[in-house]
N, C-alpha and C positions, 0 to 999 in steps of 0.2 A: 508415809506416815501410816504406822497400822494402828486401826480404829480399836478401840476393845470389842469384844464379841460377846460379855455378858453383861448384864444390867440388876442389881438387887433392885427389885419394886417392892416399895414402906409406902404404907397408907398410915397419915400421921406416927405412932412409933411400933404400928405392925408392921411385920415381914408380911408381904401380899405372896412374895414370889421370887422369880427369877426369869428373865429372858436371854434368850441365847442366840445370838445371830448364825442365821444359816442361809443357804442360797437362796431361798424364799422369801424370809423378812426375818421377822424375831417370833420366835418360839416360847410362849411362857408357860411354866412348870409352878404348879402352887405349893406355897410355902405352911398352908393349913387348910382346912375343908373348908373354912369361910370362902375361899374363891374358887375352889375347885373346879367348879364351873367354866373358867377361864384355862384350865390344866390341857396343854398341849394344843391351845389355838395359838395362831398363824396372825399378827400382826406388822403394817407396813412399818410400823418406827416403836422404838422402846417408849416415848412420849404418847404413844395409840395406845401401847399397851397397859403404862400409867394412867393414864385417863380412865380405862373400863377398869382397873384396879379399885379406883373412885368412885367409880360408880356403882361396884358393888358392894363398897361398902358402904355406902349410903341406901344402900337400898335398904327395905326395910324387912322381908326375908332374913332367917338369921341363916337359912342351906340354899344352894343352887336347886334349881326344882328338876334339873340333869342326875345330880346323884340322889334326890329323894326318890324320883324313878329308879333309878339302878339298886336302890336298898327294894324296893318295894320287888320287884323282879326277884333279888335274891335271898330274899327273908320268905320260907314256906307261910300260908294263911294260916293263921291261926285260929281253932275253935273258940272261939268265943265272938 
């Protein structure tokens, strides 16, 4: 029997994402900057990786504070 190898992850009727079985586990790829955060971590089962799907959207951040850092790094200071 071959298993599927990708998985859509929906938080309620958003796209979170996509996981993609590799030799490692499952690979999730985000489907918008709300989980970005979660973009190219490494989970044991596509159900691990729906679950932190959940959880960030319940958080109460509306960015991953992963790419608030990386905007901050590549946005020069501004004078004022």
């Amino acid at each position: 029997m071959d298993m599927s190898k990708t998985y859509i992850i929906e938080v309620g009727s958003e796209s979170a994402g996509i996981v993609v079985r590799d030799r490692a586990g499952f690979r999730f790829f985000s489907a918008s900057q709300r989980f970005s955060c979660l973009d190219g971590k490494l989970f044991r089962s596509a159900r691990e990786a729906e679950r932190a799907a959940k959880n960030r959207a319940s958080s109460k951040k509306s960015t991953c504070p992963e790419f608030v850092k990386s905007l901050r790094r590549a946005l020069p200071k501004l004078p004022f």
